[in-house]
SETI-616394 format. One record per residue (C-alpha): x, y, z. Coordinates in Angstrom, 3 decimals. Layout:
BEGIN
<gulo><x>X</x><y>Y</y><z>Z</z></gulo>
...
% end
This chain:
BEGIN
<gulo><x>1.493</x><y>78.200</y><z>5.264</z></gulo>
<gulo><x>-0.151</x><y>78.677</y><z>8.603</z></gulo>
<gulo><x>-1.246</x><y>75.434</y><z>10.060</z></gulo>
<gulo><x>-4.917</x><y>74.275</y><z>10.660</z></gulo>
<gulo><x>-6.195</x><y>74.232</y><z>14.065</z></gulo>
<gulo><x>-6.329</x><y>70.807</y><z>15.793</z></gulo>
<gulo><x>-10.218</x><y>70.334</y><z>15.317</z></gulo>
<gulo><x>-9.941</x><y>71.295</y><z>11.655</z></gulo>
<gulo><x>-6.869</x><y>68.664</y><z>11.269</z></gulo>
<gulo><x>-9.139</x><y>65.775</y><z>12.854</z></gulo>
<gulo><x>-11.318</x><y>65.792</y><z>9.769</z></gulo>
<gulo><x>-8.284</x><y>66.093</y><z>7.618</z></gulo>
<gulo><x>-9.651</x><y>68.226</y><z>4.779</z></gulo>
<gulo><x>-6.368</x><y>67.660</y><z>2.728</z></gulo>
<gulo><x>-7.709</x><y>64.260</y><z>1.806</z></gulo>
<gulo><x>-11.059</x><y>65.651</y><z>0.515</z></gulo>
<gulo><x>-9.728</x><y>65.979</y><z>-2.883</z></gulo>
<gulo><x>-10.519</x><y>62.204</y><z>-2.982</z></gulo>
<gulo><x>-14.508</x><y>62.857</y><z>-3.475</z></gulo>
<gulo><x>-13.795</x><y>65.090</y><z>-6.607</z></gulo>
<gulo><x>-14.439</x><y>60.687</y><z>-7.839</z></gulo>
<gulo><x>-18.194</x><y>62.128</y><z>-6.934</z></gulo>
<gulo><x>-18.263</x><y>64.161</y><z>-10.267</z></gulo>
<gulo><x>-16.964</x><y>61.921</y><z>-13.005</z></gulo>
<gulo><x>-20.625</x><y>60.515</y><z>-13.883</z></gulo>
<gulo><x>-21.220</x><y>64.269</y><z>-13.764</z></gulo>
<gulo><x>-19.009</x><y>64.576</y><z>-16.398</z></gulo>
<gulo><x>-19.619</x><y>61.377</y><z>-18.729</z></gulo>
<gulo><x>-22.745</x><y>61.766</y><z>-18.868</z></gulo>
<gulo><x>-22.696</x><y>65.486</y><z>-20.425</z></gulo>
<gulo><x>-25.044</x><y>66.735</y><z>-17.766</z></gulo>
<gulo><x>-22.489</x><y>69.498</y><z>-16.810</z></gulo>
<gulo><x>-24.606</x><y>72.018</y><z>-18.102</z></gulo>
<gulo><x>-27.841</x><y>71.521</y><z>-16.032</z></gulo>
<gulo><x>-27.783</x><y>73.208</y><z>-12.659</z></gulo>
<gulo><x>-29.950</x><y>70.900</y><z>-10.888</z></gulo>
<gulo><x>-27.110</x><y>67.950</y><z>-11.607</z></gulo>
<gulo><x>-24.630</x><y>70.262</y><z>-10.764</z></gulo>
<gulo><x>-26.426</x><y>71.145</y><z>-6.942</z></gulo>
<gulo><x>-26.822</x><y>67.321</y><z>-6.428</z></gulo>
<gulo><x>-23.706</x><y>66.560</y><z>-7.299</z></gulo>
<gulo><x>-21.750</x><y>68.930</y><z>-4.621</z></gulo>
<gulo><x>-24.318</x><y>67.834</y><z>-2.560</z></gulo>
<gulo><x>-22.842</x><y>64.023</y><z>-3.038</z></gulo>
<gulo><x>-19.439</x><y>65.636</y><z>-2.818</z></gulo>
<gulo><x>-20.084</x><y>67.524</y><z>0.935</z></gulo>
<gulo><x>-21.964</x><y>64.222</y><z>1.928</z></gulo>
<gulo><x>-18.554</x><y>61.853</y><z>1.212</z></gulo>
<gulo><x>-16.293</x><y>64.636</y><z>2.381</z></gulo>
<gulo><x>-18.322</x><y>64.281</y><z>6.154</z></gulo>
<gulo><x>-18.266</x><y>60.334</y><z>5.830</z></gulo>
<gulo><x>-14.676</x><y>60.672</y><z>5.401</z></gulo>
<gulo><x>-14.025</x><y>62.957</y><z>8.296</z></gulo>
<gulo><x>-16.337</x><y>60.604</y><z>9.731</z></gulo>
<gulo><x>-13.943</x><y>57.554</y><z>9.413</z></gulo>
<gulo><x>-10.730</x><y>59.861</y><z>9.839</z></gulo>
<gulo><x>-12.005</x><y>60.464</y><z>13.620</z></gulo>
<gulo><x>-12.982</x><y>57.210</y><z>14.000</z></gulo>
<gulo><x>-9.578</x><y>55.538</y><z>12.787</z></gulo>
<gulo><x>-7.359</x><y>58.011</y><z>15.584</z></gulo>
<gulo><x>-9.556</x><y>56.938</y><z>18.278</z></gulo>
<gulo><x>-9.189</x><y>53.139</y><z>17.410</z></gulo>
<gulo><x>-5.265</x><y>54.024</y><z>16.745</z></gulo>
<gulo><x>-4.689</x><y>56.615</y><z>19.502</z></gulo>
<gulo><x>-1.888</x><y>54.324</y><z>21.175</z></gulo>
<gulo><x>-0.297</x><y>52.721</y><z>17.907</z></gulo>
<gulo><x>0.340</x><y>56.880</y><z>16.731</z></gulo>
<gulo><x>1.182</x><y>57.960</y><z>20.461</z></gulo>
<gulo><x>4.279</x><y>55.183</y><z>19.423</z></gulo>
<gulo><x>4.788</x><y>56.340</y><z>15.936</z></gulo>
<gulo><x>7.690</x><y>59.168</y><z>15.668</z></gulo>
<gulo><x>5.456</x><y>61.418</y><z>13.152</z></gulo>
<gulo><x>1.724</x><y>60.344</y><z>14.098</z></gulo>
<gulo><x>2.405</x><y>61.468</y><z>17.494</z></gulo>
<gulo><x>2.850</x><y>64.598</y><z>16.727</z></gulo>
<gulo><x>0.781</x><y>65.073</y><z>13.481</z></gulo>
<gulo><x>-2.141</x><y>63.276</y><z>14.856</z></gulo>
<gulo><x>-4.387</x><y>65.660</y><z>16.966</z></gulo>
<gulo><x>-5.755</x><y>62.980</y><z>19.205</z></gulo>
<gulo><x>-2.628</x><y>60.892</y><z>19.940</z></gulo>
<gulo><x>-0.345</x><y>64.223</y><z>20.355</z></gulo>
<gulo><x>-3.258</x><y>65.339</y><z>22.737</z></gulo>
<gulo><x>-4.416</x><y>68.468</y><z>20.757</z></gulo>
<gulo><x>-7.650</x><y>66.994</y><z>20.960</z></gulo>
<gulo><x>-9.646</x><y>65.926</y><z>23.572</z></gulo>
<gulo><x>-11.469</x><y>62.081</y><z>23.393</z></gulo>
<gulo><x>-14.651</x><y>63.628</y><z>24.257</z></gulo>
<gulo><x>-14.290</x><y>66.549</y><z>21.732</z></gulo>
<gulo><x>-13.198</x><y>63.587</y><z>19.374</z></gulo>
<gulo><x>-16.404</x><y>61.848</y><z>20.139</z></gulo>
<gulo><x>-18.954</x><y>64.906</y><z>20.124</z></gulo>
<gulo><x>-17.157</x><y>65.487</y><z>16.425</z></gulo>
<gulo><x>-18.077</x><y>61.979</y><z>15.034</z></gulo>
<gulo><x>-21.375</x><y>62.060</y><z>16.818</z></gulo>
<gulo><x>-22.184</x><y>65.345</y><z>14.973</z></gulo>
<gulo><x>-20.607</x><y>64.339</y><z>11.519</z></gulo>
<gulo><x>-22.937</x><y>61.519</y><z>11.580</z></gulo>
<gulo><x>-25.998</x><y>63.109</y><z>12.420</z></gulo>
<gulo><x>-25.480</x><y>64.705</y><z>9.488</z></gulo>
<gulo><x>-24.342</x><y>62.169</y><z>7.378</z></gulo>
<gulo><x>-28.032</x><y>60.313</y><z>8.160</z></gulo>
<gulo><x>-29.644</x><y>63.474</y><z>8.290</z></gulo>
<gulo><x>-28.212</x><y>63.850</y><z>4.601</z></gulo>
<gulo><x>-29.139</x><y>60.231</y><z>3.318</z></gulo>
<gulo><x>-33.066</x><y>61.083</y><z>4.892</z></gulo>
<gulo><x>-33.084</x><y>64.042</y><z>2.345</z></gulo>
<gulo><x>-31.574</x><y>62.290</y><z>-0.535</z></gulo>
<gulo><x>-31.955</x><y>58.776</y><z>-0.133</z></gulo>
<gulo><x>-30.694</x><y>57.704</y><z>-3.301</z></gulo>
<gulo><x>-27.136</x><y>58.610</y><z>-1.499</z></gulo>
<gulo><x>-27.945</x><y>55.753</y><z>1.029</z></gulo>
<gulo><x>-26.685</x><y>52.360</y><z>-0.722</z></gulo>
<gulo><x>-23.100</x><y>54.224</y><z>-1.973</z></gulo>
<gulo><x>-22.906</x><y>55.371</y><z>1.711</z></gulo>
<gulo><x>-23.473</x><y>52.800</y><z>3.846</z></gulo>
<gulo><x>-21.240</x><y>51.068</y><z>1.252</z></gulo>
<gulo><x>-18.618</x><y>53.565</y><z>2.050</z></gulo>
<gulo><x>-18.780</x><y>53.783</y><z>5.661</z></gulo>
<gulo><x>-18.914</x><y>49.742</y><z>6.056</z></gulo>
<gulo><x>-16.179</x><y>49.122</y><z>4.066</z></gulo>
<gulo><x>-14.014</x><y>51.398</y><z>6.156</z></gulo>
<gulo><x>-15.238</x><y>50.258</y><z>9.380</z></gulo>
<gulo><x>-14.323</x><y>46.937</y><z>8.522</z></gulo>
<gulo><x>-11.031</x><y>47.909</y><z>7.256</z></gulo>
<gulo><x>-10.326</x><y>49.988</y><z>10.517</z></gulo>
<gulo><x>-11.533</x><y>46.860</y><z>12.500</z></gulo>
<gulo><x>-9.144</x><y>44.439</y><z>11.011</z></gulo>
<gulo><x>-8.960</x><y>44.385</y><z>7.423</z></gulo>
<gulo><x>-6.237</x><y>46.828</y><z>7.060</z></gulo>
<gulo><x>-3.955</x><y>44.169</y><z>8.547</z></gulo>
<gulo><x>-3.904</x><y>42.331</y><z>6.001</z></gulo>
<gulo><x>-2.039</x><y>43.161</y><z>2.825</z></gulo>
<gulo><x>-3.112</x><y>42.973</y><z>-0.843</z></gulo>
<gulo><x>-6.729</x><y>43.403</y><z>1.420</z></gulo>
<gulo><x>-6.127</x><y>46.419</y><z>2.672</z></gulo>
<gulo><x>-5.840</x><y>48.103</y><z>-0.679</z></gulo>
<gulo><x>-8.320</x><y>46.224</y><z>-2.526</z></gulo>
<gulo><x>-10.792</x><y>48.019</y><z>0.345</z></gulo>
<gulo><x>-9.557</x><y>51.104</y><z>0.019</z></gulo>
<gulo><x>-10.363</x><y>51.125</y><z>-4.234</z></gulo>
<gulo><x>-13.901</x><y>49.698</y><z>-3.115</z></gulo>
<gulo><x>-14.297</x><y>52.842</y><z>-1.071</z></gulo>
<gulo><x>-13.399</x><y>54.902</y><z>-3.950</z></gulo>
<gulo><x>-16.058</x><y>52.699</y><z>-6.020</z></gulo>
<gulo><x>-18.517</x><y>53.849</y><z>-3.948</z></gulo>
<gulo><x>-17.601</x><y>57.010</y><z>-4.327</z></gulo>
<gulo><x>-18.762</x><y>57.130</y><z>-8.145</z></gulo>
<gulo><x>-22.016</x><y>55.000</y><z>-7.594</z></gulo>
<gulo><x>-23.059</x><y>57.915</y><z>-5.364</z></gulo>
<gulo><x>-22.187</x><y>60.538</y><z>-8.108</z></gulo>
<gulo><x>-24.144</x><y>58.374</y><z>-10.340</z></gulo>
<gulo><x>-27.199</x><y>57.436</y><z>-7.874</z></gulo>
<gulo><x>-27.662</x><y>61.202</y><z>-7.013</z></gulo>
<gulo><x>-28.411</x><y>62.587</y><z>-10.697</z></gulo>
<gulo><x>-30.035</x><y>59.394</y><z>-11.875</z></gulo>
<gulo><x>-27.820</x><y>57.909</y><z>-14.427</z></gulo>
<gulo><x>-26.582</x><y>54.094</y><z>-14.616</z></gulo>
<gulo><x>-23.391</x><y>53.230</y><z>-13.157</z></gulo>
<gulo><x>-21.420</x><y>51.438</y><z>-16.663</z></gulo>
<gulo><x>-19.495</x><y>48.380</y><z>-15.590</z></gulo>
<gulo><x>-16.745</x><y>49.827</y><z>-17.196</z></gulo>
<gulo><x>-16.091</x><y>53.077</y><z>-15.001</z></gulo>
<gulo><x>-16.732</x><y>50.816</y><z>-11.899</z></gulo>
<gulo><x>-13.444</x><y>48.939</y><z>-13.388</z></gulo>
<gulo><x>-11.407</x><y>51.562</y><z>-14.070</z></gulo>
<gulo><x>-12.082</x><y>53.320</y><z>-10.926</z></gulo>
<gulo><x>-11.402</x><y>50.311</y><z>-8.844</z></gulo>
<gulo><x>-8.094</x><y>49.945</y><z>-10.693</z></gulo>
<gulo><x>-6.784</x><y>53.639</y><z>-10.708</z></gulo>
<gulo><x>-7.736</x><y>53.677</y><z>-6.664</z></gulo>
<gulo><x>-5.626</x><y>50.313</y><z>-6.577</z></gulo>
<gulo><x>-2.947</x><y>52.432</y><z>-8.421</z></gulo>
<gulo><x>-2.864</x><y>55.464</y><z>-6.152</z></gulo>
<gulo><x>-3.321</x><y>52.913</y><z>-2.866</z></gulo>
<gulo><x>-0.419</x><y>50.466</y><z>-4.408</z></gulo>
<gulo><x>1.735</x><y>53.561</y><z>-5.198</z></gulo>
<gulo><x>1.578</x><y>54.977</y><z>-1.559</z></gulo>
<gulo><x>2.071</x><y>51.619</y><z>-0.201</z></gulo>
<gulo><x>5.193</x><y>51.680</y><z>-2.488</z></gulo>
<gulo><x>6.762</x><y>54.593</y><z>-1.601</z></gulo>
<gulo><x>6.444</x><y>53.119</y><z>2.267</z></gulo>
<gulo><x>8.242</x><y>50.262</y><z>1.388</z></gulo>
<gulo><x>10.692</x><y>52.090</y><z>-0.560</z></gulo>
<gulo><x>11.606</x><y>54.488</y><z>2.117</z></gulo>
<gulo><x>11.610</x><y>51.947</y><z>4.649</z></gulo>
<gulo><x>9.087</x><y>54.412</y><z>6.355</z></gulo>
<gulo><x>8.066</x><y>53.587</y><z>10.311</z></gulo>
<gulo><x>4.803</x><y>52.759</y><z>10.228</z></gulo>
<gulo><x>2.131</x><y>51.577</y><z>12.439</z></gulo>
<gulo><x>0.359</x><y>49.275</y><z>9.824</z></gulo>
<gulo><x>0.424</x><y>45.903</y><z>10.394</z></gulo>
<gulo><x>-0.065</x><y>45.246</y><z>7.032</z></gulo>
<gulo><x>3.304</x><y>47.013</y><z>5.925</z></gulo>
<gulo><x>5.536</x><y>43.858</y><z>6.929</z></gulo>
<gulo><x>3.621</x><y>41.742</y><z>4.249</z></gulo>
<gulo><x>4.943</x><y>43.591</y><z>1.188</z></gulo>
<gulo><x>8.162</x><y>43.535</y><z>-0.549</z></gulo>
<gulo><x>9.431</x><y>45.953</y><z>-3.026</z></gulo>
<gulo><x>8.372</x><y>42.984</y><z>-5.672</z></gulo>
<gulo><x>5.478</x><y>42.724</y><z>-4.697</z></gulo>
<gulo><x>4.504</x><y>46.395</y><z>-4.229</z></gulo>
<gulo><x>5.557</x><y>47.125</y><z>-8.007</z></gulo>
<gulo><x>3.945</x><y>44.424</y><z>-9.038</z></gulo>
<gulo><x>0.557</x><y>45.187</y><z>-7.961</z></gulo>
<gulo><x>1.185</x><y>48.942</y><z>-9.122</z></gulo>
<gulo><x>2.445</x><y>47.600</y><z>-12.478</z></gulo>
<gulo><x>-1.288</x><y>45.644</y><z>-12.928</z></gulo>
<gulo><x>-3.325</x><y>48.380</y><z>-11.514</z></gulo>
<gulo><x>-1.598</x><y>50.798</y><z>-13.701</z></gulo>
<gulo><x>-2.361</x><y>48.705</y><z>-16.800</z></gulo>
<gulo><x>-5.898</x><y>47.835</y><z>-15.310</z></gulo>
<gulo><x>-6.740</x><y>51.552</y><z>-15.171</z></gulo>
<gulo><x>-5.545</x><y>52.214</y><z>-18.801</z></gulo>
<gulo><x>-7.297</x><y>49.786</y><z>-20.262</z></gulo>
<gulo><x>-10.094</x><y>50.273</y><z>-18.299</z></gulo>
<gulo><x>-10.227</x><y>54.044</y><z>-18.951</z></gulo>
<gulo><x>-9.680</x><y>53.311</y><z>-22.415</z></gulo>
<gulo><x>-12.934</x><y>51.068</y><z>-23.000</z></gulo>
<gulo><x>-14.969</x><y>53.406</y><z>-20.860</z></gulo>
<gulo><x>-14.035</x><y>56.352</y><z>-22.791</z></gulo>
<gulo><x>-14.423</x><y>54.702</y><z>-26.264</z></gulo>
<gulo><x>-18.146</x><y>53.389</y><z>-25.075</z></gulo>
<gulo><x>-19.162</x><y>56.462</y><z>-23.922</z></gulo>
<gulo><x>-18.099</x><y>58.398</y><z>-27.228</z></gulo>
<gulo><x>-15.370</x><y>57.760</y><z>-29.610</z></gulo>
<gulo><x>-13.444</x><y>61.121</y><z>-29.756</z></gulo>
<gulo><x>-12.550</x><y>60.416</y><z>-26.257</z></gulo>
<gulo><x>-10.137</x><y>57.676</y><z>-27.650</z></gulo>
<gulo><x>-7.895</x><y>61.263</y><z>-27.832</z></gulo>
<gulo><x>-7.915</x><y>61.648</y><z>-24.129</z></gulo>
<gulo><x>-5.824</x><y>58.381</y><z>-23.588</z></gulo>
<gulo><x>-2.783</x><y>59.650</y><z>-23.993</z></gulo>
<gulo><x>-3.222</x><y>62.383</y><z>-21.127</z></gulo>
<gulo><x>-4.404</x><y>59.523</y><z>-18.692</z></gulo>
<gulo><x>-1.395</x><y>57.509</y><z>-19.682</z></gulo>
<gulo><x>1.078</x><y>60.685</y><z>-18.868</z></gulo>
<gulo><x>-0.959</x><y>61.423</y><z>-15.272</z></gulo>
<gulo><x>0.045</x><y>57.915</y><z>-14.460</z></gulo>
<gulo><x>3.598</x><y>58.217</y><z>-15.539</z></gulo>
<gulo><x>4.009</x><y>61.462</y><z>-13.797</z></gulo>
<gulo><x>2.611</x><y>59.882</y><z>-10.159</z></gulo>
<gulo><x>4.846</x><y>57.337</y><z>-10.604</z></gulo>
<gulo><x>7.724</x><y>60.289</y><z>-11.021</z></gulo>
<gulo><x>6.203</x><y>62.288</y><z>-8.142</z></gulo>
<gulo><x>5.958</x><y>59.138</y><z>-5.857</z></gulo>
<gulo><x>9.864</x><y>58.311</y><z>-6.508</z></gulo>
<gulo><x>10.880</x><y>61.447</y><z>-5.583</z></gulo>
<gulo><x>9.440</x><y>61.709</y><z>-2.190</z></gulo>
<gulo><x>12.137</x><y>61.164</y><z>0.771</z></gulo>
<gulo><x>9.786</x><y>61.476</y><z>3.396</z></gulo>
<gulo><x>6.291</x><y>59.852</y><z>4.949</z></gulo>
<gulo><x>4.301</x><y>62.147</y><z>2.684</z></gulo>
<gulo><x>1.826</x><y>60.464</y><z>0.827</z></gulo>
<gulo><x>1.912</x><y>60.868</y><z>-2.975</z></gulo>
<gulo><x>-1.815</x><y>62.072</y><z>-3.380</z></gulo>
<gulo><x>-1.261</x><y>64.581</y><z>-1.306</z></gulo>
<gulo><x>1.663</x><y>65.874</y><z>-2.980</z></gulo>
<gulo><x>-0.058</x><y>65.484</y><z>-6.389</z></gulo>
<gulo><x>-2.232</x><y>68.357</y><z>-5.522</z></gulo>
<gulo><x>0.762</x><y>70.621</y><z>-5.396</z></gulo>
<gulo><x>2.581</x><y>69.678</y><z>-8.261</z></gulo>
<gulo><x>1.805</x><y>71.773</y><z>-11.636</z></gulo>
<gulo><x>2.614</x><y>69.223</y><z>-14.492</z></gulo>
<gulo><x>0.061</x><y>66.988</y><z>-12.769</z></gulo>
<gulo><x>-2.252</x><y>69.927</y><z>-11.874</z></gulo>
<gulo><x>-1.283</x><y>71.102</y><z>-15.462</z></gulo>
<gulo><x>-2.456</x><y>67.508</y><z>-17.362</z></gulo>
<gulo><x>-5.539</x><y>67.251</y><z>-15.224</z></gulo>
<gulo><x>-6.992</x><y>70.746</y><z>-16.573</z></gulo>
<gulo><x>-6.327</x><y>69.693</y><z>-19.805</z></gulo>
<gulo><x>-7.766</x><y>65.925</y><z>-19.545</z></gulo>
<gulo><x>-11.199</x><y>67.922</y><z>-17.935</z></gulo>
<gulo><x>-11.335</x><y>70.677</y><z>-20.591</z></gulo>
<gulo><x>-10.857</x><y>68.035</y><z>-23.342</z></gulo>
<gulo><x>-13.130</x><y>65.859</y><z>-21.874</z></gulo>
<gulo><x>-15.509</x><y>68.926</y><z>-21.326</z></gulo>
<gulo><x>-15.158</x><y>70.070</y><z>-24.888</z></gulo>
<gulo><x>-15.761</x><y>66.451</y><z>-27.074</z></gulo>
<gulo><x>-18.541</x><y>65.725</y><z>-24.382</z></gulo>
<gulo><x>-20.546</x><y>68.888</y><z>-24.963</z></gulo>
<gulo><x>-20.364</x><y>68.802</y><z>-28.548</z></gulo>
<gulo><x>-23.662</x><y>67.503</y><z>-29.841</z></gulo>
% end
């Protein structure tokens, strides 16, 4: 596959698939079918995706010399391998968040959930991601946020429930990445990496795996009983990231393999269309 120019890299669109979080009130609350819900929910999506490129740019300026020292990020990372310009860098995140306020002017039920988002990742690219356990806990918030904007932006109540079970699958997909770094014994440039053990890494998969079945399992249940059916399939997507992570032999990260692997793909499509199909039933 043909690579990405350097620019396009910077806001590294591979890691968009994150914001499809965005459309799971979307989808709970059975308002699939009405276009205006629909409109402002892409529009919540296209918002986060920015905000991410957003902190993306930010995060290789601040690490610019730590990646210039790491034997991948210095040549993956357009900044540090000097694809990309600092003042190009800067004219990018300048733009990306004239839009981003531009965005939160128009639809300013977006603004809490984003200035959630963007704080919590400033903070955790000004020192929080040093610190482990932390770091991850900060990177399920951001995912958090995520949902309270898909909520906020079609009007319907974030459940505690779905804030719990999306901090603890985020905690599982963090934890499992975190994982397979310890397990390869992969260079890295976070300082955070030399506080976990292989123990301690399963361990805090292990309780964020159980955390997000549970929690998944009361949300679904409160939001309609037939989706007691649908447990199952989350149970097997969280077995078969746990098989995709241990088979990786290299710095990829899991979630970005997920995305090309078909039995994940595969149970995904049919956790949305049953979802989809006890949801729309009256």
């Amino acid at each position: 596959m043909r690579r990405l120019p350097a620019p396009v890299r910077l806001l590294r669109p591979q890691q968009w698939a994150k914001n499809l979080f965005v459309f799971a009130p979307l989808l709970f609350s059975a308002r699939f079918s009405e276009t205006a819900s629909i409109t402002l929910s892409a529009i919540a999506f296209v918002v986060f995706c920015i905000c991410a490129s957003t902190v993306y740019i930010l995060n290789d300026l601040l690490d610019e010399e730590a990646d210039r020292a790491h034997p991948i990020k210095s040549t993956s990372r357009p900044i540090a391998s000097g694809q990309v310009g600092k003042k190009l860098a800067l004219q990018l995140l300048a733009v990306l968040s004239l839009v981003v306020t531009a965005a939160v002017i128009i639809w300013p039920t977006l603004l809490a959930p984003v200035v959630s988002y963007l704080t919590i990742n400033v903070l955790y690219n000004l020192g929080l991601r040093a610190l482990p356990v932390v770091d991850l806990c900060v990177i399920s918030l951001g995912f958090v946020s995520r949902v309270w904007a898909g909520a906020a932006i079609i009007s319907v109540p974030l459940t505690s429930w779905i804030v719990i079970d999306t901090f603890f699958l985020a905690l599982y997909l963090a934890s499992m990445k975190r994982r397979n770094e310890v397990r390869l014994a992969l260079t890295s440039s976070r300082k955070s990496i030399h506080g976990y053990s292989p123990k301690l890494v399963d361990a805090i998969a292990l309780i964020a795996a159980l955390g997000a079945l549970v929690g998944y399992a009361f949300f679904a249940i409160q939001v309609r009983q037939e989706l007691a059916f649908t447990i199952p399939l989350v149970a097997l997507g969280i077995w078969r990231f746990k098989v995709l992570s241990d088979s990786l032999k290299d710095a990829e990260s899991p979630t970005e393999a997920l995305v090309r692997d078909w039995p994940m793909l595969a149970i995904s499509a049919v956790w949305g269309i049953a979802c989809w199909f006890v949801l729309s039933r009256n």
